[in-house]
N, C-alpha and C positions, 0 to 999 in steps of 0.2 A: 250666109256662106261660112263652111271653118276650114281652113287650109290647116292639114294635118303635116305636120313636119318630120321629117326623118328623125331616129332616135339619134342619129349622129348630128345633129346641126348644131352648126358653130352658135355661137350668139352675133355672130356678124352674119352668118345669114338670114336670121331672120330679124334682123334689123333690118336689113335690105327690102324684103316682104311689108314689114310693116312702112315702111318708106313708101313703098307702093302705093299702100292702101292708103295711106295720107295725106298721100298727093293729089288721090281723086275726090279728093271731100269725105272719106269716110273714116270711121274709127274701129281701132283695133282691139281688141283683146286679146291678153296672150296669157291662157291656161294650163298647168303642169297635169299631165298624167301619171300615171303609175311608169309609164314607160318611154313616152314620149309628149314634146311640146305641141300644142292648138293653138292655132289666131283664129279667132274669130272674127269675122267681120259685119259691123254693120251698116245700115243702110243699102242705099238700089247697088245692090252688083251689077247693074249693067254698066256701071261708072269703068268696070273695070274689064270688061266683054271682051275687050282687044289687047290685053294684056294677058301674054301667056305664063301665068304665075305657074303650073303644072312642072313648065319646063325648069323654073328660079332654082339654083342651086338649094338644096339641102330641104326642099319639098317632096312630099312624098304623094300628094294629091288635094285637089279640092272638091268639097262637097257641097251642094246649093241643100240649105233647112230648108225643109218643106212645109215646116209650120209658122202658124201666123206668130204664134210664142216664139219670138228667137232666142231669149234672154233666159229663157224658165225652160226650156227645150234639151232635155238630156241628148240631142247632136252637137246644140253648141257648146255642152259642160258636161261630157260624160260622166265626170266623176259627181257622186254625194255630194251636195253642198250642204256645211255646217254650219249656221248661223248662232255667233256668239253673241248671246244678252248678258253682259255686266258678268262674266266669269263664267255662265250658265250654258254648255253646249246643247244646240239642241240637232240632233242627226247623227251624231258620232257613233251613235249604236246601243246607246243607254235612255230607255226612255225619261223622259221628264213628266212632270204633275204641275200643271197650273191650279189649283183648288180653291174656294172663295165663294160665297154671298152671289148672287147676281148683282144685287145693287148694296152700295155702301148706306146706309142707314143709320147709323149714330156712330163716333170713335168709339164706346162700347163693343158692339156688338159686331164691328170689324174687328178690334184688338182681339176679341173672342176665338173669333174667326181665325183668324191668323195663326193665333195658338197651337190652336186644334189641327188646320192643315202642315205646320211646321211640325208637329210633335210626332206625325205618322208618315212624313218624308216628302211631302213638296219641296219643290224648289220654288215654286209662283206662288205667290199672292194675287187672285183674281177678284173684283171688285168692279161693279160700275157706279161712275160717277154721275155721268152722264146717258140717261137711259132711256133711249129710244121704245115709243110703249104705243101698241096699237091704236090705245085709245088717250084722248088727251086729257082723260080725268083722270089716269093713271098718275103713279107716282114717276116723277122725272126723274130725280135722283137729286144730289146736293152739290151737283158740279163744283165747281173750287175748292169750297170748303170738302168735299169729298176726299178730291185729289190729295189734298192737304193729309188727312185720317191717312191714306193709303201711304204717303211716305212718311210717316211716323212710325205705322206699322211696318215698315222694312228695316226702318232702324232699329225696332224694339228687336226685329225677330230676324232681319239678315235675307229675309225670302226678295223677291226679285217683285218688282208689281206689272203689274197688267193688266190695264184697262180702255175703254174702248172710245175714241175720238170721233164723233157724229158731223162735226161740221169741222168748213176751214178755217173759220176763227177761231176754234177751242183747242187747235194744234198748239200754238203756243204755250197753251197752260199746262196740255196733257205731258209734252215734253219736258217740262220744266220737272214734274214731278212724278213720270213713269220711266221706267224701264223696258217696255214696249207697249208699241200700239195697238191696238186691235179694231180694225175694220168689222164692223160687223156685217151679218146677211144682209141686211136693208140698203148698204153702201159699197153692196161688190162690184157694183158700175155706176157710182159716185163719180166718174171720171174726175172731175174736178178734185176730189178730195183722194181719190188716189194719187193724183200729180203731185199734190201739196206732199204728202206725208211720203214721196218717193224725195222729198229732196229735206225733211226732218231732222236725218242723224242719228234716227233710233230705229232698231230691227222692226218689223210689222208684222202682225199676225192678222192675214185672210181670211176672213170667214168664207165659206160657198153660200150661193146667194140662196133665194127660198126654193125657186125653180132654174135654177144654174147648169148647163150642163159644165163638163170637166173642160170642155176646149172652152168655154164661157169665163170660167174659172180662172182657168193659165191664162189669158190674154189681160185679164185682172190684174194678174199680178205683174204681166208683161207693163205694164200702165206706170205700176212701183217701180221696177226696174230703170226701164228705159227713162227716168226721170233722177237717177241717179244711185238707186236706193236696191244693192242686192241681195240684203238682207231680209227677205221675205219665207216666211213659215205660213202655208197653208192649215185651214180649220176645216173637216168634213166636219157638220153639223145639223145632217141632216135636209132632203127635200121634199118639196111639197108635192105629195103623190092623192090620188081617190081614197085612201087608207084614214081612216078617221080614228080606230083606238088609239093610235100612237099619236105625238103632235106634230112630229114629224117622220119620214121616213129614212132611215139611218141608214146611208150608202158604202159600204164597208167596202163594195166592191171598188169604191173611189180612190181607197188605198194603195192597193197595186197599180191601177190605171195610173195614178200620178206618178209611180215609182218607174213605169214604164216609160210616160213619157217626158217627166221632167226629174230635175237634180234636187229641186228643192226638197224639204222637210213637211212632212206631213205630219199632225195630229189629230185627234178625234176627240168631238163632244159628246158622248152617250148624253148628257142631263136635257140640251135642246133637241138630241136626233129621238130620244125617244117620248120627254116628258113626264116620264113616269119611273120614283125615286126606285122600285123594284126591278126596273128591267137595266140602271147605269150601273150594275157589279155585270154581269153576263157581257152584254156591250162594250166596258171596258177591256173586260179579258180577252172577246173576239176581236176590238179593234190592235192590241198589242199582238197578238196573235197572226192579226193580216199584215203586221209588218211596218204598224204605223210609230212615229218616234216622241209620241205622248201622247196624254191625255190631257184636257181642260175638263172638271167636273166641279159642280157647285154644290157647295157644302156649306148649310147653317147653322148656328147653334139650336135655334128652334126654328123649324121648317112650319111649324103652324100657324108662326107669326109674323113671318118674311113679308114683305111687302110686295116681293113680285117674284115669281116661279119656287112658292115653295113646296108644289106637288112635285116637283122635279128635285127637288135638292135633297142632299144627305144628310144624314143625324152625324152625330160625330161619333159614333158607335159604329154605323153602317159604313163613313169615308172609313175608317179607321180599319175596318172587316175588307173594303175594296182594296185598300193599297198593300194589306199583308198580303192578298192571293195575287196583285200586280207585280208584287215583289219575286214572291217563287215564281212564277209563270215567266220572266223576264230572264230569269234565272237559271232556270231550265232552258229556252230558247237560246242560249249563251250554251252553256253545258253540250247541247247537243248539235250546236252550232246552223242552229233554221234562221236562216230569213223569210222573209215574204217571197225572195224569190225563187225559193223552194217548197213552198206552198199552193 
């Protein structure tokens, strides 16, 4: 439920309101509009069934959310939410670039890395340390010692890191040395490990799961939220459709859907929605295009000798060709004043 308050109300009236809602075991939230204040309330409104809050001085109505997401729910937070990582806005209307290696693989060839995505305008350093791999002959990654290379690389070069947390023991380490988390597809209903990393301390980046629909999705991050944590940035990165040239199928349509039905921050992975280093410049520009407020793309110095996705990853030629046409494109869209929901 969010009890919309009159533009006129005092700050004594809705104290009052919130008084209410505290006294029946439930908790408040009290959100600024453009125009007017929101409490939001959570837990069972029936707590408060017999309480004519409609009538409470300086209320102007209440509305029961119809969705199971109350927290990620554009009824309960109409406005944009901006999620700040370490100085880094992400939703304010300027897209950002997380760019990086899938997997960290030597201080080398991360410092490399970093270079390259900072010299043509990231703000992220993306990197896994930790790496979740279909097969278990695959390469894992160099967990600690990884994390380690990844905050060197921020000091050398200033970019913000972001890397992805697979279990709830390795929360400790990730935090100690990232800038944000990233949930990946395999652990969008980890429940367990979304509780954990909802009460971290550090922003969280969602991946969408392999077969996720969007209400699948939001309840996800409902999971971060409601565990304390609302600083949560969604990842469309693609789902697993009958479609076999692609490695995934890249839902672009996801974009708007989420813009429609929740407040958070979207961005898009062209490198896992499609897997193929030729189709992440197009898919970049359509996903900025649909209104989404970054990109995460992987980018290596040598793509032919990566250890894990680097039919999918960019030359530093090719990042360097995406970010200049991301650039005009962002810039243009600004200029002629489009959103996505004018699209």
């Amino acid at each position: 439920m969010v009890i919309i308050m009159n533009p006129d109300a005092t700050a004594a009236e809705i104290k009052s309101v919130i008084e209410v809602i505290t006294a029946a075991g439930l908790e408040a939230k009290v959100m600024e509009g453009s125009q007017q204040k929101i409490v939001g309330v959570i837990g069972d409104k029936t707590k408060v069934a017999d309480v004519a809050i409609d009538v409470m001085p300086g209320v102007e109505k209440s509305v029961a959310i119809s969705k199971s997401f109350k927290l990620a729910s554009r009824e309960f937070h109409p406005q944009n939410s901006v999620v700040d990582v370490a100085g880094i806005k992400i939703g304010d209307g300027t897209p950002v670039v997380m760019a990086g290696p899938c997997a960290v693989e030597s201080k080398e060839q991360l410092f490399e890395a970093a270079d390259i995505v900072k010299a043509a305008g990231a703000q992220f350093l993306r990197g896994g340390a930790y790496k979740p791999r279909t097969s278990p002959y695959s390469f894992q990654g160099l967990e600690e010692e990884g994390l380690k290379y990844l905050a060197e690389a921020r000091e050398r070069t200033g970019l913000r890191v972001v890397t992805e947390v697979t279990t709830v023991e390795a929360i400790e380490s990730v935090v100690k040395y990232a800038d944000m988390l990233q949930v990946g597809a395999r652990n969008m209903q980890n429940f367990g490990l979304l509780k954990e990393v909802g009460k971290c301390g550090k922003p969280v980046l969602l991946k969408r799961g392999l077969a996720a629909t969007i209400d699948e999705w939001l309840n996800a991050a409902e999971y971060i939220m409601n565990a304390g944590n609302p600083d949560v940035v969604l990842c469309e990165r693609g789902i697993r459709t009958y479609e076999t040239y692609t490695r995934n199928t890249l839902d672009l349509s996801a974009v708007a859907a989420v813009k429609h039905l929740s407040h958070l921050p979207i961005i898009v992975d062209p490198s896992h929605g499609t897997g193929k280093w030729r189709m992440v410049k197009p898919m970049a520009f359509a996903a900025i295009a649909a209104g989404a407020d970054g990109l995460m793309m992987e980018v290596h110095p040598n793509p032919a000798k990566a250890l894990s996705d680097g039919p999918q990853s960019l030359t530093p030629e090719n990042y360097q060709e995406v970010m200049a046409g991301i650039y005009k494109l962002s810039q243009f869209m600004k200029q002629e004043n489009i959103t996505s929901m004018d699209i």
